[in-house]
NUKOLDREN-832405 format. One record per residue (C-alpha): x, y, z. Coordinates in steps of 0.5 Angstrom, whole numbers, plus 500, padded with zeros to 3 digits. Example, Ala and Ser with C-alpha at 12.3 -4.5 7.8 and 13.67 -1.06 7.14 Angstrom:
BEGIN
<<525 491 516>>
<<527 498 514>>
***
This chain:
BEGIN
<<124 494 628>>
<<117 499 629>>
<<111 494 630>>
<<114 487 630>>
<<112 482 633>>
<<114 481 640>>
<<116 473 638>>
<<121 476 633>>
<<125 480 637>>
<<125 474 643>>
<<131 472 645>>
<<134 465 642>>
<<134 463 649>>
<<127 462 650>>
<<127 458 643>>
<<124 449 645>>
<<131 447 645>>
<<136 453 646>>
<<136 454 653>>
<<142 458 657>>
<<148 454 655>>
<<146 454 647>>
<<144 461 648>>
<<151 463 648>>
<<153 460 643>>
<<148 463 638>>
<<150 470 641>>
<<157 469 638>>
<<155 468 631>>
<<151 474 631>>
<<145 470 633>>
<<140 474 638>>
<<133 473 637>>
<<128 469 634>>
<<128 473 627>>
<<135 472 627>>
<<135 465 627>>
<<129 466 621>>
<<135 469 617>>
<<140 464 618>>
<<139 461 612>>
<<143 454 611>>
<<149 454 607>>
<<146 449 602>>
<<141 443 602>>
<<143 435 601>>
<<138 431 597>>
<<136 426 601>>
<<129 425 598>>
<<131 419 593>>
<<130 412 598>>
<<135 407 595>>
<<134 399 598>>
<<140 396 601>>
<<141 391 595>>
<<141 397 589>>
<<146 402 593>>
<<153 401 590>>
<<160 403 593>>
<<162 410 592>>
<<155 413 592>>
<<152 417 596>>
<<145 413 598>>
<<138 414 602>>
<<135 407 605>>
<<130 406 610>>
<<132 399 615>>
<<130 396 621>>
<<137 395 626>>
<<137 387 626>>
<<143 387 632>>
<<148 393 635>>
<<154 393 639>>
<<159 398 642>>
<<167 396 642>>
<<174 399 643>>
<<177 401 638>>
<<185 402 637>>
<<182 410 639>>
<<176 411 640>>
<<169 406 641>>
<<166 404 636>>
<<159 403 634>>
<<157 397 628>>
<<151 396 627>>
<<148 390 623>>
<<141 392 619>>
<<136 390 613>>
<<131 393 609>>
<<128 386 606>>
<<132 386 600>>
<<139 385 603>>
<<142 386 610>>
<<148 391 611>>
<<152 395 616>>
<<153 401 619>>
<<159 404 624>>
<<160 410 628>>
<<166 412 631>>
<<166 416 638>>
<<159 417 639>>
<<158 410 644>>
<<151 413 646>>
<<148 412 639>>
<<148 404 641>>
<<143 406 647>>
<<139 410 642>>
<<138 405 636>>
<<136 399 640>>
<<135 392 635>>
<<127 393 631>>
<<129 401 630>>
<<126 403 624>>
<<131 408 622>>
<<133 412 615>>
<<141 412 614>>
<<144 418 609>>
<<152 417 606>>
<<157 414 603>>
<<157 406 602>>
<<162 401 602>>
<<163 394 601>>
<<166 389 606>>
<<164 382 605>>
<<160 382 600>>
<<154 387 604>>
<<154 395 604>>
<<156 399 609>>
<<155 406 611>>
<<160 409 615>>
<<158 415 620>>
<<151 415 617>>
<<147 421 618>>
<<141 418 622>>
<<134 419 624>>
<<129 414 628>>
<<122 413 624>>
<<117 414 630>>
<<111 413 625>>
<<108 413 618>>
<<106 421 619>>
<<113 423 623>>
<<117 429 619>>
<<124 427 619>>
<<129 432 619>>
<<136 430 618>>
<<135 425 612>>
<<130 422 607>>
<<129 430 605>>
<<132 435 603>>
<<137 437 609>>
<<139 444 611>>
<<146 444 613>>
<<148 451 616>>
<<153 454 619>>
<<156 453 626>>
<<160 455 631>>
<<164 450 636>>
<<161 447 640>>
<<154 446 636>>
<<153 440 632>>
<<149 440 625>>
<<143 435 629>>
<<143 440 634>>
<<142 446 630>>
<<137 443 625>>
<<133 441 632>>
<<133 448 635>>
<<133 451 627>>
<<126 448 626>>
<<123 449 633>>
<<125 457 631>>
<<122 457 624>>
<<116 454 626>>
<<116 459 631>>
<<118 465 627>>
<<117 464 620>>
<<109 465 620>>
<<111 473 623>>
<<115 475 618>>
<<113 481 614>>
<<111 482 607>>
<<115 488 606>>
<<115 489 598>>
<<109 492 595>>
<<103 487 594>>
<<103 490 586>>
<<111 489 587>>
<<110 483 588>>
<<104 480 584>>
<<109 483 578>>
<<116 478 581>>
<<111 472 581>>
<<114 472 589>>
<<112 467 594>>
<<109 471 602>>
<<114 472 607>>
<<112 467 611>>
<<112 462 607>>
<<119 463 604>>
<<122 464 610>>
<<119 456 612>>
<<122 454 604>>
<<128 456 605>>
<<130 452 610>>
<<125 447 610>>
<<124 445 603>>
<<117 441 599>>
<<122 441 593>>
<<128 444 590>>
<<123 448 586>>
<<120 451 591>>
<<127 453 595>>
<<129 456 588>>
<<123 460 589>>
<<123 462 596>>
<<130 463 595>>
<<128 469 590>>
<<123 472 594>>
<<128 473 600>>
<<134 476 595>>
<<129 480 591>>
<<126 483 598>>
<<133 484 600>>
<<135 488 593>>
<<129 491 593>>
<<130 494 601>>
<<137 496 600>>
<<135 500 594>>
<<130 504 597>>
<<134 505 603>>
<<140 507 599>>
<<136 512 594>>
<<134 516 601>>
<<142 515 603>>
<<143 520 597>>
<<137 525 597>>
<<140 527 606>>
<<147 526 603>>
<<147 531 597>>
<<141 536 600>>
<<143 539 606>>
<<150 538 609>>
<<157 542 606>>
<<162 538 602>>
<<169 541 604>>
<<172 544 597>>
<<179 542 597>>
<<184 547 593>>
<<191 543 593>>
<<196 548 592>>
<<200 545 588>>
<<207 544 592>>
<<205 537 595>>
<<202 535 588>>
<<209 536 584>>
<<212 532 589>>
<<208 526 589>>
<<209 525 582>>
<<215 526 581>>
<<218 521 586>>
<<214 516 583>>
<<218 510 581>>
<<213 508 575>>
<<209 511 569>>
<<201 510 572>>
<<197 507 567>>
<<192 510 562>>
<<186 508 567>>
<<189 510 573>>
<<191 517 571>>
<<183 518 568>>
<<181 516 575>>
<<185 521 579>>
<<182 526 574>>
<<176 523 576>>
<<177 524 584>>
<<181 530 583>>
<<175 534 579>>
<<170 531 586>>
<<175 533 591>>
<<174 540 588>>
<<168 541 588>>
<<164 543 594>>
<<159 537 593>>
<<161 531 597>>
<<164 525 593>>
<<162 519 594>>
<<166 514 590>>
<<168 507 588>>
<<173 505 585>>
<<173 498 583>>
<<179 495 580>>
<<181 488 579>>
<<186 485 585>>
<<193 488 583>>
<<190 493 578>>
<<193 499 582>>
<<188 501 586>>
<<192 504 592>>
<<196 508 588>>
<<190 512 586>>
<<188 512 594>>
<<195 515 596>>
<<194 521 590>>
<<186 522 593>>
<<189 522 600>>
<<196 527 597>>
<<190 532 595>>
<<188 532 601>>
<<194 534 605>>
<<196 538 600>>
<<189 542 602>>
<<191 543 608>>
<<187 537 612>>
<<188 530 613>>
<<185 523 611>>
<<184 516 614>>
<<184 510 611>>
<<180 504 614>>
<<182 497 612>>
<<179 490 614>>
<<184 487 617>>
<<192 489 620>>
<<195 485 616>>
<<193 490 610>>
<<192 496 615>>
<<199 495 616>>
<<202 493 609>>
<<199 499 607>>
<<202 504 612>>
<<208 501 611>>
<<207 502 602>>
<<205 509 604>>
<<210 512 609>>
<<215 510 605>>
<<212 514 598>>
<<210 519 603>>
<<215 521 609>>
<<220 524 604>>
<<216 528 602>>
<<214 531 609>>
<<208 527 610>>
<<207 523 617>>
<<201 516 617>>
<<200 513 623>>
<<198 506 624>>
<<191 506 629>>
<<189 498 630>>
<<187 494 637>>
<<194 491 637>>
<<198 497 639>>
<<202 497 645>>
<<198 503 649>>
<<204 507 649>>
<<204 507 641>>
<<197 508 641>>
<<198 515 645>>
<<203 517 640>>
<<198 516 634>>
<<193 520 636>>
<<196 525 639>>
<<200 527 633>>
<<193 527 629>>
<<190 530 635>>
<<195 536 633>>
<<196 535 627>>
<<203 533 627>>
<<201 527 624>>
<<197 527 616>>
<<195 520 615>>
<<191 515 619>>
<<191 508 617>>
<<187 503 621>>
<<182 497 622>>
<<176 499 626>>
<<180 501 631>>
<<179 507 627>>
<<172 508 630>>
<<173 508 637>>
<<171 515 640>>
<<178 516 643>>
<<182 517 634>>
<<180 525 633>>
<<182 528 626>>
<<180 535 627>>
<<182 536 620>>
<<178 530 617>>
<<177 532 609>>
<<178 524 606>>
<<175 518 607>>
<<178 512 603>>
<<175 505 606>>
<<179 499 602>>
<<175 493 601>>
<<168 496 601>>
<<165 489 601>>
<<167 488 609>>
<<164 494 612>>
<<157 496 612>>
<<153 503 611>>
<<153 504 618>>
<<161 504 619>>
<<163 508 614>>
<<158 513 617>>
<<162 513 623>>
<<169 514 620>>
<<165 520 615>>
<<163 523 623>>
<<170 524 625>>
<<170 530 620>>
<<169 536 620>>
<<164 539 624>>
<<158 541 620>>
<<161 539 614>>
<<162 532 609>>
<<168 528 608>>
<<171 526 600>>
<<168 519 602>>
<<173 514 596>>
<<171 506 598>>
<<175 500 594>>
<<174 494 592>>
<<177 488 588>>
<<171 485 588>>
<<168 483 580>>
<<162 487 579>>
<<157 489 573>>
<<156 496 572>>
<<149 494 572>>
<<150 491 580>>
<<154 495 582>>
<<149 500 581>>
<<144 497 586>>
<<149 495 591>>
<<152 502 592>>
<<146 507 588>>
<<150 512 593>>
<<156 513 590>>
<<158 514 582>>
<<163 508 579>>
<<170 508 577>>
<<173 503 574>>
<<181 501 573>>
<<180 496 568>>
<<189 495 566>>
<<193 492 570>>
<<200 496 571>>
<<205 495 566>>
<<210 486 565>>
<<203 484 571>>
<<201 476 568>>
<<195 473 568>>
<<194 467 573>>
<<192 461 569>>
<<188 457 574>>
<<188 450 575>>
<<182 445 579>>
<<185 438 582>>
<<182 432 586>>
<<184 430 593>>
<<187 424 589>>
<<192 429 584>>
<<195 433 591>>
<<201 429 591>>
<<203 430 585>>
<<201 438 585>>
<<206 438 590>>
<<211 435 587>>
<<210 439 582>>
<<211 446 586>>
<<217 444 589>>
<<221 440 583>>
<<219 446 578>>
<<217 453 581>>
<<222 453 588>>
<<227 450 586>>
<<228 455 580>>
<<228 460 585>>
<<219 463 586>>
<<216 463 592>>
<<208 460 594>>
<<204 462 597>>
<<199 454 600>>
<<192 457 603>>
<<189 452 609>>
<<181 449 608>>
<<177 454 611>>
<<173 452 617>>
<<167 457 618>>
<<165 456 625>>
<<173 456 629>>
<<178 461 628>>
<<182 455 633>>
<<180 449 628>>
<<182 453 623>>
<<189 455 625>>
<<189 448 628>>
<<189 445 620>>
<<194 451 618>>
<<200 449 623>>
<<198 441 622>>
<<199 443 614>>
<<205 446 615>>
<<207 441 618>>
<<205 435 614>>
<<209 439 608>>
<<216 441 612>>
<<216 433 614>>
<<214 431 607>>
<<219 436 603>>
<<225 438 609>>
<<229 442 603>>
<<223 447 602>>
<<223 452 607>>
<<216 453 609>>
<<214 458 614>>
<<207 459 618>>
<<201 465 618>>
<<195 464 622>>
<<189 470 625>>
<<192 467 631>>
<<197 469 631>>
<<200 476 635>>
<<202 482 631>>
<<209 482 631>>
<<209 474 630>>
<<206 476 624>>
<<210 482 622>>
<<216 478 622>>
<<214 472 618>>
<<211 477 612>>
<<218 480 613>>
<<221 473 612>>
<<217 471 606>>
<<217 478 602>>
<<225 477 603>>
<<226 471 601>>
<<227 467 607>>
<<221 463 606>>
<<220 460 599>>
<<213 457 601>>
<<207 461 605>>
<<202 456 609>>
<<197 461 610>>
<<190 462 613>>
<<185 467 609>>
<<188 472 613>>
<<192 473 606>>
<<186 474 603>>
<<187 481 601>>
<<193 486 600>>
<<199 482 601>>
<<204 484 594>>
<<210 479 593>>
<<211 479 587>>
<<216 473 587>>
<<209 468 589>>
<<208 465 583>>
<<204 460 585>>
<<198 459 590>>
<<195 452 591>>
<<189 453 595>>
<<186 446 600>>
<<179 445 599>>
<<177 450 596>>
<<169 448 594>>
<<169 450 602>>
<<171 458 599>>
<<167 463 596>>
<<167 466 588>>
<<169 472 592>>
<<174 469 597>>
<<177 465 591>>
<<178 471 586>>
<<181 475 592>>
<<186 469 593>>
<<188 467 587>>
<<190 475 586>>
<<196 474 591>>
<<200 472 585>>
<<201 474 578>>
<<204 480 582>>
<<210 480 579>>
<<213 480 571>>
<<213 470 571>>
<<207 467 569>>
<<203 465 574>>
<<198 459 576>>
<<192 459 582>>
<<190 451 584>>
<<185 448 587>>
<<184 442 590>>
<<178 440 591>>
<<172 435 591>>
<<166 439 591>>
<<160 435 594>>
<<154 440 591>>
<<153 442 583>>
<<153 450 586>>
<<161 448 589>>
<<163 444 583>>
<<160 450 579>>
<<165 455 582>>
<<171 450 581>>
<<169 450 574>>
<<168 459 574>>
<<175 459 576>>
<<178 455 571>>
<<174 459 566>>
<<177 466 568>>
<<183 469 569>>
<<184 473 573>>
***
């Protein structure tokens, strides 16, 4: 950024704390400088600001107590050391125990005054805390950052703990927080009662309250709207000024035929849609339209019918989606609809063999080949498509300006693609506004026709057992298939695949009747193909899945998803998942088994159980 302070565009590896070796670690998560570390919000802040004495604390609770290490020990446990701590507050004396992590004996010596944070139970009449988050009270005037306050708790990436990012987190804020810019105009500002830059950016991570965090929060989002807008109102200005659109004039033969080989009656909206595309395509503007439907509405027929214009035109079209998973389930719905019809799509993502990858762009190249269909793939310089006329970008949410740019740019020179992006994503008119003020709306609002609403359902851990059995003995039995979608583990695609194969593995031994089968984004290609191939056959009745299922997967025999942790997934992950049944003509159902810690999670939980989807 012009004129930015030097310290912010420091590298994190000169932050007090991060060195060399952490360094590396903040890279992998997008982490560079110390304006990067500034903007790398915590994911929520635990309360611990309310001290309880060790004689109040209750089994069950979560609690807060300040006390004093009266004795301390390290032995060997059946797997790994353990640490047990006996300490006191004045009140009452208690316990604390920490497993594997033998050098906390070395750290916390008998007469430490330390503030303890988690869960209490009860062992021969005293509390204990086990696996506490701890913090060492050096005096009276010291900050704590790991306890006794409102914690922040970010997301990480393997090989970084929770106290060390904390650490190197308030070294970086400190540092960078003073320098942020005020970016929105001071009568802008004064009008939204916002908080200065520097001083929000410090409260969103380091909070005097929660009422000063919701303000900081509110400065950092309006900021952000407010940017986003104004870079998107000049993004429309330089797209509709001076560059040409390309007219497409379809001649008609390609049209009739496409229609025609439907196997289905297109709804009411889909069919006001297409005119809606059709009318953009025809004109020499270029068309920058979303189109946003909920999951299962129909959307990728509409983008088959654009793409049909286009080809029938004389040009090509690409398709960009975020995952292979979907690139491919798309190329295969497409070249089945469209190869009758003398229509040629090609698929282009990183896991092609070179061979296969050649082909590809050789018959765009030529022409040969109308359609491509890819992931980011699609934007490496080598994929030419001379004839490039439409741009369709799936799941829109997933890929920023900047990419659709580079897709856009492989058109033809001097002139603008069609430009179609999709998302299943719920979206208020209002929002979807600002968010895409680039583009015009269209909304796919019916769900083609026998297509059941997915009830929804939120259990605790306590209830998993009997949700299982439930699955088994009613849905697969009857001959319906499931789909069941690990716990998300943010900072590790290996932990994550790691709990989805101990998963399926659990419930193979737990009910060897069932046929499970296993999909992970570890997984090679073909590994993947072949147990989609299997699940929509029939072979396999239950799916133990990653979110790599999140989108595009369509088995209309899935009848129900249960979803493992699910305080752990987004309202957007949530939605987009539960639209993976509901697909076929039986009533579906969604569950979610959840134990949310934080009233924003527990929230999500109940939103989910409100709607439909």
């Amino acid at each position: 950024m012009q004129g930015e302070d030097p310290i912010l565009s420091r590298d994190v590896q000169y932050v007090k704390g991060v060195g060399a070796a952490r360094a590396k670690l903040l890279y992998k998560m997008g982490l560079r400088t110390v304006r990067d570390l500034v903007q790398h919000l915590p994911r929520y802040h635990l309360d611990r600001t309310q001290f309880r004495s060790l004689r109040e604390v209750r089994p069950g609770e979560t609690a807060t107590v300040e006390v004093r290490i009266q004795s301390i020990a390290e032995h060997q446990g059946r797997r790994v050391p353990v640490v047990a701590a006996l300490i006191t507050d004045g009140t009452a004396y208690g316990q604390a125990v920490w497993f594997g992590q033998p050098w906390i004996a070395r750290t916390l010596p008998p007469g430490t005054t330390v503030v303890l944070s988690g869960k209490v139970e009860r062992e021969r009449g005293q509390p204990k805390f086990v696996s506490p988050e701890w913090e060492v009270v050096q005096d009276e005037e010291a900050e704590l950052l790991h306890a006794g306050r409102l914690v922040p708790v970010y997301p990480l990436t393997e090989g970084l703990r929770p106290r060390e990012m904390r650490r190197l987190m308030r070294e970086a804020v400190l540092l960078g927080a003073p320098r942020m810019p005020d970016r929105i105009p001071p009568e802008v500002a004064r009008r939204q009662n916002l908080l200065p830059a520097p001083v929000a950016w410090q409260e969103a991570h380091w909070p005097t309250d929660r009422a000063t965090l919701e303000a900081a929060l509110r400065t950092i989002r309006f900021e952000e709207l407010f940017l986003l807008e104004v870079g998107l109102q000049l993004l429309k200005q330089r797209v509709q000024d001076p560059r040409h659109g390309i007219c497409h004039q379809p001649s008609g033969r390609l049209w009739e035929a496409f229609r025609a080989a439907l196997p289905f009656e297109l709804t009411p909206d889909q069919e006001r849609v297409i005119r809606e595309i059709r009318a953009d395509m025809e004109s020499p503007r270029p068309m920058h339209r979303l189109l946003q439907g909920d999951v299962g509405s129909g959307k990728t027929i509409v983008a088959a019918a654009a793409m049909v214009v286009a080809v029938d035109s004389g040009y090509q079209a690409a398709l960009m989606a975020p995952t292979e998973i979907l690139a491919e389930q798309h190329y295969l719905g497409l070249r089945r609809l469209l190869e009758p019809l003398g229509i040629r799509p090609v698929l282009i993502t990183s896991s092609l063999k070179r061979r296969e990858r050649e082909e590809a762009l050789a018959a765009l190249r030529h022409g040969a080949a109308q359609i491509a269909i890819g992931t980011h793939a699609l934007l490496e310089s080598d994929v030419v498509i001379p004839r490039l006329s439409l741009v369709v970008i799936d799941e829109q949410h997933r890929f920023g300006v900047r990419q659709r740019a580079r897709l856009q740019a492989k058109g033809i020179e001097g002139r603008y693609p069609d430009t179609l992006v999709m998302t299943a994503t719920p979206i208020p008119r209002t929002l979807a506004m600002t968010l895409y003020g680039d583009l015009d709306v269209s909304r796919i609002e019916q769900k083609p026709a026998g297509r059941q609403p997915v009830a929804t359902a939120w259990r605790t851990p306590d209830q998993r057992d009997h949700v299982y059995q439930v699955l088994v003995e009613k849905f697969i039995r009857a001959g319906q298939q499931a789909y069941v979608i690990a716990p998300l583990v943010e900072e590790s695609d290996k932990l994550e695949a790691q709990a989805a194969t101990a998963l399926y593995e659990e419930l193979s031994a737990k009910y060897p009747e069932v046929r499970f089968g296993l999909l992970h984004g570890r997984m090679k290609p073909e590994e993947k193909d072949a147990v989609m191939a299997a699940f929509r056959e029939g072979a396999i009745q239950v799916l133990v899945a990653t979110t790599v299922v999140e989108v595009g997967v369509d088995v209309p025999n899935a009848t129900v998803i249960i979803i493992e942790e699910a305080d752990r997934f987004g309202l957007a992950q949530l939605h987009q998942l539960r639209g993976r049944v509901g697909r076929g003509t039986q009533r579906s159902y969604c569950v979610l088994i959840a134990d949310p810690k934080t009233p924003e999670a527990r929230q999500r939980m109940e939103i989910m159980q409100r709607t439909l989807s």
